[in-house]
ZAMARGU-4260 file (C-alpha; in steps of 0.2 Angstrom, whole numbers, plus 5000, padded with zeros to 4 digits):
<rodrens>
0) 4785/6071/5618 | 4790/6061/5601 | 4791/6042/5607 | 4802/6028/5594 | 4798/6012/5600
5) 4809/6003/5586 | 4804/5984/5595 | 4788/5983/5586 | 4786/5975/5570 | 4771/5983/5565
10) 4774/6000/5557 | 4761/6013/5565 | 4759/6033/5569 | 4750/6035/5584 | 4744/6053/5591
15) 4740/6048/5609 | 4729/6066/5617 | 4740/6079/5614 | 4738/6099/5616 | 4748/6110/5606
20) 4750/6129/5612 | 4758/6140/5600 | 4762/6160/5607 | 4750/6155/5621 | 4734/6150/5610
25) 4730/6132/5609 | 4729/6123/5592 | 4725/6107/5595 | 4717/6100/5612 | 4717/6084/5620
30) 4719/6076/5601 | 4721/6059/5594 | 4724/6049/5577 | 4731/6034/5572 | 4739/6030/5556
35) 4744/6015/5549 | 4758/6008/5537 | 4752/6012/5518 | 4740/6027/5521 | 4739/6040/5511
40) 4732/6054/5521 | 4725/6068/5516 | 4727/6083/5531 | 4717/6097/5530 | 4709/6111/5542
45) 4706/6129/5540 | 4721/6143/5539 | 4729/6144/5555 | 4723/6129/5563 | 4740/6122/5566
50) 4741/6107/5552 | 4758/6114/5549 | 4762/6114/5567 | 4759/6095/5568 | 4768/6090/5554
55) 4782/6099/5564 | 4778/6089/5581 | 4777/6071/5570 | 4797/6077/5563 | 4800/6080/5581
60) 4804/6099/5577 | 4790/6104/5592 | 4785/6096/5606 | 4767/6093/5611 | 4763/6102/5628
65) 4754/6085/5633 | 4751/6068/5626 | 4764/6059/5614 | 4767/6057/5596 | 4772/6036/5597
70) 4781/6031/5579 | 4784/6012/5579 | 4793/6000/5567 | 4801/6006/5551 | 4793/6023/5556
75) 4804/6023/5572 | 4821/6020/5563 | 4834/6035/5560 | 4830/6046/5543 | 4813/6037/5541
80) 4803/6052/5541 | 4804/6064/5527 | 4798/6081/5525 | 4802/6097/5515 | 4810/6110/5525
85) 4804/6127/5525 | 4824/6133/5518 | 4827/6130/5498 | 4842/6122/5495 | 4858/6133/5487
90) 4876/6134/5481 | 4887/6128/5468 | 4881/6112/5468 | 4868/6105/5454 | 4849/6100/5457
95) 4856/6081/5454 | 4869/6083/5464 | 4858/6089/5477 | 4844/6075/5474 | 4856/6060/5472
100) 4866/6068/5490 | 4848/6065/5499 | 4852/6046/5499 | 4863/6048/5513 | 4868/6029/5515
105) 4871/6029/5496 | 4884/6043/5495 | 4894/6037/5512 | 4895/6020/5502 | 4903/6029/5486
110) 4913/6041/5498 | 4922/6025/5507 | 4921/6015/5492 | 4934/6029/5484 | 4947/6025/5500
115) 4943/6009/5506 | 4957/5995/5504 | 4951/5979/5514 | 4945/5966/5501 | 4931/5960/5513
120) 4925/5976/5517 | 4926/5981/5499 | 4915/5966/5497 | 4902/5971/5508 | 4902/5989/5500
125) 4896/5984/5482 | 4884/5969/5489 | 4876/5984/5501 | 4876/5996/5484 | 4870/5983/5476
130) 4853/5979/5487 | 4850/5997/5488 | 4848/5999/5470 | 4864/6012/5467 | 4870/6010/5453
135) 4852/6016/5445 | 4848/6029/5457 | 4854/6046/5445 | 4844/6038/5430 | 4828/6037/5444
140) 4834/6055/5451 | 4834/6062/5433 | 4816/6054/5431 | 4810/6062/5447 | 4819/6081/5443
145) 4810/6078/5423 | 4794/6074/5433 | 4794/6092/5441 | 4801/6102/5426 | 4819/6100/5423
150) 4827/6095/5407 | 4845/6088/5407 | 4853/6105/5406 | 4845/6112/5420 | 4848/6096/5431
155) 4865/6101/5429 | 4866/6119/5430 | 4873/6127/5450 | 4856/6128/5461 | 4861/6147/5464
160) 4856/6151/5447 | 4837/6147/5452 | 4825/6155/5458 | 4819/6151/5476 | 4801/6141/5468
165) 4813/6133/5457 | 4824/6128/5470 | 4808/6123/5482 | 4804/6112/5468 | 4824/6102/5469
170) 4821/6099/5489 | 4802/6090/5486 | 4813/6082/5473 | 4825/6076/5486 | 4814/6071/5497
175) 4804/6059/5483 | 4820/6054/5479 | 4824/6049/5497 | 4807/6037/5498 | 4805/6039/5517
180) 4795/6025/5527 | 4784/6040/5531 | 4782/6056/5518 | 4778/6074/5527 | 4770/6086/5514
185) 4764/6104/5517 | 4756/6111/5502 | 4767/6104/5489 | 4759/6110/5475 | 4761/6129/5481
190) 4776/6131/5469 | 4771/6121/5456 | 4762/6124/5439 | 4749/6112/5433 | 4758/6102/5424
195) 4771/6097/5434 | 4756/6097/5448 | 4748/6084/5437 | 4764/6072/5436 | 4765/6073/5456
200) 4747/6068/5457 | 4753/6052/5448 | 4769/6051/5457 | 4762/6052/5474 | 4745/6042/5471
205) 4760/6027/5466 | 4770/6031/5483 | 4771/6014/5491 | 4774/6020/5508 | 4766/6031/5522
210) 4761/6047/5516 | 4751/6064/5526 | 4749/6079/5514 | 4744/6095/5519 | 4733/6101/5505
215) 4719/6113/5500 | 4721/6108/5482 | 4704/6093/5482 | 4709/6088/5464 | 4726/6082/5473
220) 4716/6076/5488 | 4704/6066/5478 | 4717/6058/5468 | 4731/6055/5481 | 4722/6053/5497
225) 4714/6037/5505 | 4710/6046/5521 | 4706/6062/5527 | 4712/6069/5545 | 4703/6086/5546
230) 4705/6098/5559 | 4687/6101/5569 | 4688/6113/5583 | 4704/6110/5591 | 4703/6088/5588
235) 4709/6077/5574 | 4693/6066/5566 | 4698/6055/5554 | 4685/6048/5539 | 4689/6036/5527
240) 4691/6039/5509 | 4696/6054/5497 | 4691/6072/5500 | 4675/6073/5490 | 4672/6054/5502
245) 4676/6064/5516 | 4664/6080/5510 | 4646/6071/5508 | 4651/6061/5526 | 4654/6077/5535
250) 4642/6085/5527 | 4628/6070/5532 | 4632/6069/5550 | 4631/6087/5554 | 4615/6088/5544
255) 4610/6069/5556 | 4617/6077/5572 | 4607/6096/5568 | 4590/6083/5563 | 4591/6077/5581
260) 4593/6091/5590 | 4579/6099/5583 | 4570/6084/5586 | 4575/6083/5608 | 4569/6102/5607
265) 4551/6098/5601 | 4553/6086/5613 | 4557/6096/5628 | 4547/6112/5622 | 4531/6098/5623
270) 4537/6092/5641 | 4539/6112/5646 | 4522/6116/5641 | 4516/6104/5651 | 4524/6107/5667
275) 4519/6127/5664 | 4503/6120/5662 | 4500/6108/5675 | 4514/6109/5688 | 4502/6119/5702
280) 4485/6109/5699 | 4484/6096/5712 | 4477/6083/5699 | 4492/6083/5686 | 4508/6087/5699
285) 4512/6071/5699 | 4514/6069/5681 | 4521/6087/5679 | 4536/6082/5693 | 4538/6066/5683
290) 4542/6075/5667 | 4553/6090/5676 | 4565/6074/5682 | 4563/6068/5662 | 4568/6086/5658
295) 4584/6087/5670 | 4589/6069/5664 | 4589/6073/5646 | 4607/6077/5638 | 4606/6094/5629
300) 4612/6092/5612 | 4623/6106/5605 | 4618/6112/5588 | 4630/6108/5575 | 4647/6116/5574
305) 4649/6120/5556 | 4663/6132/5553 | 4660/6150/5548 | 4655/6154/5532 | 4670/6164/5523
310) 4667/6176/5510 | 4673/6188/5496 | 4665/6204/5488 | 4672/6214/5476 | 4670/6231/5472
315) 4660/6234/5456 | 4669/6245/5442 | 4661/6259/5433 | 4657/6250/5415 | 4669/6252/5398
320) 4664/6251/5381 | 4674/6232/5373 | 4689/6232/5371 | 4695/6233/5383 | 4713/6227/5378
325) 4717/6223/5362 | 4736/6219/5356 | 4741/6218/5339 | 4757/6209/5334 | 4765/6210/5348
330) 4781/6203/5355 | 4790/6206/5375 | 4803/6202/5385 | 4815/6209/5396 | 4831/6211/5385
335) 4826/6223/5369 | 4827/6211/5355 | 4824/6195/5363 | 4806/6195/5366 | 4802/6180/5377
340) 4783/6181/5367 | 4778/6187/5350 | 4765/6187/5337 | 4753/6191/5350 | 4735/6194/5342
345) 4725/6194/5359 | 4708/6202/5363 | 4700/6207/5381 | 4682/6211/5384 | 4674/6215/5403
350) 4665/6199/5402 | 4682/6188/5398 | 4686/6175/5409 | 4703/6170/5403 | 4712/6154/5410
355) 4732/6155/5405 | 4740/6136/5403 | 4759/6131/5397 | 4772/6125/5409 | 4783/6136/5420
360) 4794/6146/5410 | 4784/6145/5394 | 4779/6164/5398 | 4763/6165/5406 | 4770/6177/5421
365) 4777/6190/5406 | 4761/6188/5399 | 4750/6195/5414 | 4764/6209/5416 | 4760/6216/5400
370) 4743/6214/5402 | 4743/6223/5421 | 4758/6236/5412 | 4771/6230/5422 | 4780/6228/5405
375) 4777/6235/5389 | 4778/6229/5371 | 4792/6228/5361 | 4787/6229/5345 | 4766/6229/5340
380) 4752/6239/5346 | 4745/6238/5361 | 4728/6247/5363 | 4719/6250/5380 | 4701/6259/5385
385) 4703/6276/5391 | 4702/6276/5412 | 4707/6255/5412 | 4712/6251/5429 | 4720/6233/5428
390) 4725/6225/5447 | 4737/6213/5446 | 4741/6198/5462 | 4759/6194/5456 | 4761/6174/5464
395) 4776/6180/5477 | 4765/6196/5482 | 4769/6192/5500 | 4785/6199/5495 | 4779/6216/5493
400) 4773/6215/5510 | 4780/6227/5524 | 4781/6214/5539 | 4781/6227/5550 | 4765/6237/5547
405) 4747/6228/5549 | 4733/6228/5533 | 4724/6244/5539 | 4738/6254/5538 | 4744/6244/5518
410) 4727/6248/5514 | 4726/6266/5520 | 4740/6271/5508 | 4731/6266/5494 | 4717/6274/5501
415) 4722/6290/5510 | 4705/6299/5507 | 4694/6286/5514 | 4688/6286/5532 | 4695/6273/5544
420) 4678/6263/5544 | 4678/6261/5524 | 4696/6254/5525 | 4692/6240/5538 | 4677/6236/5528
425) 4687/6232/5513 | 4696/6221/5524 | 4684/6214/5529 | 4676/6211/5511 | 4690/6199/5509
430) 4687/6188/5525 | 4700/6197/5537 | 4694/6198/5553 | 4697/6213/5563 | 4710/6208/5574
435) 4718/6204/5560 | 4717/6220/5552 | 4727/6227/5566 | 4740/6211/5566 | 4759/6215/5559
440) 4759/6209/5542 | 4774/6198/5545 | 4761/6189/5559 | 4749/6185/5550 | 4748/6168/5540
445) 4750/6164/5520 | 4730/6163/5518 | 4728/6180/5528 | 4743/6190/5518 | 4734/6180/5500
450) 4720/6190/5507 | 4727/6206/5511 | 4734/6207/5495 | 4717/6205/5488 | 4711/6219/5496
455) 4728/6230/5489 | 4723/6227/5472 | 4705/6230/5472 | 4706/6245/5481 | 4707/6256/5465
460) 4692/6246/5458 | 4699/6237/5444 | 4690/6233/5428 | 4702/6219/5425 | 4710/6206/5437
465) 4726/6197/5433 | 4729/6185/5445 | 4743/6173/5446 | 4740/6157/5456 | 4729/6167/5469
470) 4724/6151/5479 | 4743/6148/5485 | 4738/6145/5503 | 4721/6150/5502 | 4711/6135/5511
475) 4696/6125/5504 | 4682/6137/5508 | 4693/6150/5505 | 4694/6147/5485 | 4676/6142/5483
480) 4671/6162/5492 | 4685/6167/5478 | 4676/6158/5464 | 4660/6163/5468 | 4667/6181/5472
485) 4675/6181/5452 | 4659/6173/5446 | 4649/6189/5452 | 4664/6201/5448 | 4657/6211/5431
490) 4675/6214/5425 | 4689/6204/5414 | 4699/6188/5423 | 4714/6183/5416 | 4720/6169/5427
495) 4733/6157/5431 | 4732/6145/5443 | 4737/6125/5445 | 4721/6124/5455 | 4710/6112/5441
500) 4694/6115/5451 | 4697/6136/5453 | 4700/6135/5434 | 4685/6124/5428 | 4673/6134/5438
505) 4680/6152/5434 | 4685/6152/5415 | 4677/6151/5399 | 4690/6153/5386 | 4708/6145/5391
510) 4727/6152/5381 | 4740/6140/5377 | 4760/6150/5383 | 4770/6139/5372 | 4783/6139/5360
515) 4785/6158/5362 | 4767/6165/5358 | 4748/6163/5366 | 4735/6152/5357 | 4719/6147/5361
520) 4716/6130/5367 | 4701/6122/5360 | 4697/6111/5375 | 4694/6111/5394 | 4704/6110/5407
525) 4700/6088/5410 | 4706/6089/5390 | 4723/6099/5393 | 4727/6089/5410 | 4722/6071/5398
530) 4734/6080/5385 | 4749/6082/5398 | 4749/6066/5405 | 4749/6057/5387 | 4766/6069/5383
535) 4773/6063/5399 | 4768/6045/5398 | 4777/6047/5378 | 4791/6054/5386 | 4792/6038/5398
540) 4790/6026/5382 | 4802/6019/5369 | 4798/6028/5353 | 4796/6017/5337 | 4809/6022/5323
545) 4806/6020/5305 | 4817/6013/5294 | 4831/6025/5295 | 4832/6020/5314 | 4824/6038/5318
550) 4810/6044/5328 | 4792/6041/5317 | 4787/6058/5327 | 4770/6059/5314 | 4767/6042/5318
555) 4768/6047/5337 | 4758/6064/5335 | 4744/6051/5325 | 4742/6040/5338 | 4743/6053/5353
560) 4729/6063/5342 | 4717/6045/5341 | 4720/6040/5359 | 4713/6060/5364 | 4699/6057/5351
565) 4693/6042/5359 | 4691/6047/5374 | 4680/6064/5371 | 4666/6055/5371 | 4671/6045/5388
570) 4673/6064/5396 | 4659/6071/5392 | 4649/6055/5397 | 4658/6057/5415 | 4655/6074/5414
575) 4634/6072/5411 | 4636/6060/5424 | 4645/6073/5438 | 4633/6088/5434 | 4618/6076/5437
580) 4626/6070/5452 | 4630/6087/5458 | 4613/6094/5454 | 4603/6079/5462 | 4615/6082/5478
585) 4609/6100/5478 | 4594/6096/5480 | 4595/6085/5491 | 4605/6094/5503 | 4592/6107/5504
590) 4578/6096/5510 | 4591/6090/5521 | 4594/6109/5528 | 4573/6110/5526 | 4570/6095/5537
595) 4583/6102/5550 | 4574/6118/5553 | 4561/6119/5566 | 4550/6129/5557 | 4545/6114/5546
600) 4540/6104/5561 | 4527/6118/5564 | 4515/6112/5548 | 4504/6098/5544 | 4510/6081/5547
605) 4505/6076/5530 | 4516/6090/5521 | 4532/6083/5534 | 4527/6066/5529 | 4529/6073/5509
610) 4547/6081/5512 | 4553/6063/5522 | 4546/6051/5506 | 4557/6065/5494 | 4570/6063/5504
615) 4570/6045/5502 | 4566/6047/5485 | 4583/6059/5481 | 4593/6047/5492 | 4588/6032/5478
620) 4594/6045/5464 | 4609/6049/5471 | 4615/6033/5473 | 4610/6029/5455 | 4620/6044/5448
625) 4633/6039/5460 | 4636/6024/5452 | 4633/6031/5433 | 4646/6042/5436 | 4657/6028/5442
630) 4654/6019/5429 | 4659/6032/5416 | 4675/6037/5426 | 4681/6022/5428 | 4676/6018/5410
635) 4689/6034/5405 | 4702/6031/5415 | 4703/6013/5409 | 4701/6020/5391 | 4717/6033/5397
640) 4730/6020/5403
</rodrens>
């Protein structure tokens, strides 16, 4: 049950040992948290392990089959909770109209203001407008709608002239706009691109309330999160700090916990082979009964429950001679004549790994269309290899899903000649399991149908993958098996994504969609993200006028090009910094996994002695680096401000 105990001053989220069951299968088990006023928590857990289930049971939606959900304080007053509902908003009515509408004491106000004739009460109408800041609310709305992409003339266009993405984006909106005592998100960032998943990073990390976000994006959980509640085998365990925080201290106690129970099995192995040994000879049975009682005393430790490994293989392509793509003054579009890109001079080798950047509506999706052939050019040449197979993962394939039918019989159509056991391995190369091979499609989570339609496009061995924001509910370990699984892929990548970390470790050579054509960027992806939070900060500024009272817009570009120069040599200070980190934690972890194995315990006592001293010896220069990288951070993003 979901408890409001409205009494209590103090403003706190308690989850008091509750089970969740869902279709009969349990989700969460006798769990617990407790969070208080001011947290930003990050909520994560592998696909299907019901973090959106409990975001449902805090909004009261479900009900927990035991235990209780006890909000108290502010968090226990009516319309304190916020949370984007699953249904995009619609109808005649604009984005601000929807936005503004979401403060629902704010439009009853304006409402009986219109009708109202009693002096006094009029009174106590504009005083209450007043302390709830009314009067400025469309101006903060329009900040907000700005914030996740929409100019002036689409704030005030009918929300039926959107798209459903578009429209997900007006309800997050609303919901901001609303400023709840206690903010629900369930991967916001699923229908954004990444700019506007960079200004919501900025947005949220400012939120002065309670906020629980259900993420698999780490950049937004590093930025935004000052806790992490993770799901682990059916309980809530909460760790302090952001996700990468949360990471090495998850990381260190499984490693502490699989050290110790190594070391109670050397210890019991030794006490066995002494009771084998000596139990039936009369001198030693005492001391052999004495150590079968230590033996029946002594807790068994578990070994440590880390979670599956999850994985992705791609099929390997016969190989083409370069180019494999080349396009020659080209222009598309939908409409003949209005080619929504053009002068477009591109090239595509197999070894390209091709990151594509701009905001939403800039292109980028009519781009991979006629790359895949999904559209073809109006105007230019366009010239590909003979036998090019491209496989395209358009970003609402789950719409191209029958719900009906499971992944072996999707699959089979594309592969009708291959015997049953070939088709469920190529399932199986993409991480579905084989009950879920044979689950109806419209069963089966966003992750699993991400997954299945993985498997659709590389069935006909592709020698180029375009793939548009392919981690969209993909979980953590999900995307790192899909960046190592593109890393060893020998074919071309042309990729867009608003996942920074999937495109830092993927791509080698990053396109600019903007102003109607493809450019290349010369910069990374920590560069472009720098770029787009000086453009919005300019945005949010007073521009200087020169004399004519106009915008100095070279003055503006000047100083915006000075401020990015000066703080090159800050990111690739902080980036040294993080690689040696990164490398030195390597290592590290694999003494760790070395001193955890049993094997090592078998050698010399001297050689042990060696890997506990390098241990020791790693720890010190971790922490070093730790604190070089820090420094430099910090250093930039004082520098950024």
């Amino acid at each position: 049950m979901v408890a409001a105990a409205g009494a209590i001053t103090a403003a706190m989220l308690s989850i008091r040992s509750i089970t969740v069951r869902v279709a009969g299968r349990i989700l969460l088990d006798d769990a617990s948290a407790t969070i208080p006023p001011g947290h930003h928590v990050g909520f994560i857990g592998r696909n299907g392990t019901g973090k959106s289930t409990l975001l449902k049971v805090i909004g009261g939606e479900l009900h927990p089959d035991t235990g209780t959900v006890e909000l108290s304080g502010p968090f226990g007053r009516e319309n304190a909770i916020g949370w984007v509902r699953q249904e995009a908003p619609g109808g005649t009515e604009s984005p601000i109209e929807h936005v503004l509408a979401a403060d629902r004491e704010r439009a009853a106000l304006l409402a009986e203001s219109e009708t109202a004739t009693d002096p006094h009460r009029i009174a106590e109408i504009q005083t209450r407008l007043a302390d709830i800041g009314a009067h400025a609310a469309p101006a903060r709305a329009a900040r907000i709608l700005a914030g996740l992409g929409f100019d002036e003339p689409m704030q005030n266009r009918p929300l039926s002239e959107y798209s459903g993405g578009w429209r997900m984006r007006v309800a997050l909106a609303a919901v901001l706009f609303q400023e709840p005592e206690l903010l629900l998100l369930d991967e916001p960032t699923n229908h954004l691109d990444l700019e506007t998943t960079v200004w919501l990073e900025g947005h949220l990390k400012a939120y002065p309330k309670t906020l629980i976000v259900v993420s698999h994006d780490r950049d937004l959980l590093n930025e935004v999160a000052t806790s992490i509640l993770s799901v682990e085998h059916l309980k809530l365990v909460q760790y302090t700090g952001n996700y990468d925080t949360y990471e090495k201290v998850r990381e260190a106690r499984l490693a502490l916990l699989e050290a110790q129970r190594v070391k109670q099995e050397l210890q019991r192995k030794h006490l066995q082979s002494f009771v084998d040994r000596f139990r039936y000879k009369a001198s030693k049975a005492r001391q052999a009964q004495s150590r079968i009682k230590m033996l029946e005393k002594m807790e068994v430790l578990p070994a440590a429950l880390a979670d599956p490994e999850t994985r992705f293989s791609f099929p390997t392509p016969e190989n083409l001679a370069p180019p494999l793509l080349s396009i020659e003054k080209a222009a598309v579009g939908y409409v003949p004549g209005r080619p929504v890109l053009s002068r477009l001079n591109l090239r595509l080798d197999p070894d390209d790994r091709i990151g594509l950047l701009g905001s939403n509506g800039n292109g980028k999706t009519t781009l991979a269309r006629l790359i895949s052939g999904d559209l073809h050019e109006d105007g230019g040449e366009i010239h590909r290899a003979a036998r090019l197979r491209v496989g395209y993962v358009a970003q609402h394939h789950a719409d191209e899903l029958d719900g009906r039918e499971t992944a072996v019989d999707h699959l089979r159509r594309k592969l009708p000649t291959q015997p049953p056991e070939r088709v469920r391995a190529r399932l199986g190369a993409v991480g579905l399991t084989q009950d879920k091979q044979t689950t109806a499609v419209g069963k089966l989570s966003g992750g699993e149908k991400a997954r299945l339609s993985l498997a659709l496009v590389m069935a006909d061995d592709p020698h180029v993958l375009v793939l548009d924001e392919p981690t969209n509910h993909l979980d953590i370990d999900a995307r790192l098996a899909l960046v190592q699984a593109l890393n060893d892929f020998p074919g071309a990548v042309v990729l867009i994504s608003h996942d920074r970390r999937l495109m830092e470790l993927t791509v080698d050579r990053l396109w600019l969609v903007a102003d109607g054509t493809v450019t290349p960027f010369d910069g990374d992806i920590a560069a472009y993200a720098e770029r787009v939070r000086e453009e919005r900060r300019g945005a949010t500024r007073r521009p200087e006028a020169d004399d004519g009272g106009r915008v100095n817009k070279k003055d503006q570009r000047r100083q915006a090009a000075q401020t990015r120069q000066q703080t090159v040599e800050m990111r690739k200070a902080a980036q040294a910094a993080e690689k040696r980190l990164e490398k030195l934690t390597l290592e590290r972890d694999a003494l760790v996994a070395k001193l955890g194995d049993a094997r090592t315990y078998d050698g010399s006592t001297a050689e042990l002695q060696k890997l506990i001293q390098k241990k020791a010896a790693l720890d010190a220069q971790v922490a070093e680096a730790e604190e070089l990288w820090l420094a430099a951070a910090e250093a930039l993003e004082a520098a950024s401000a």
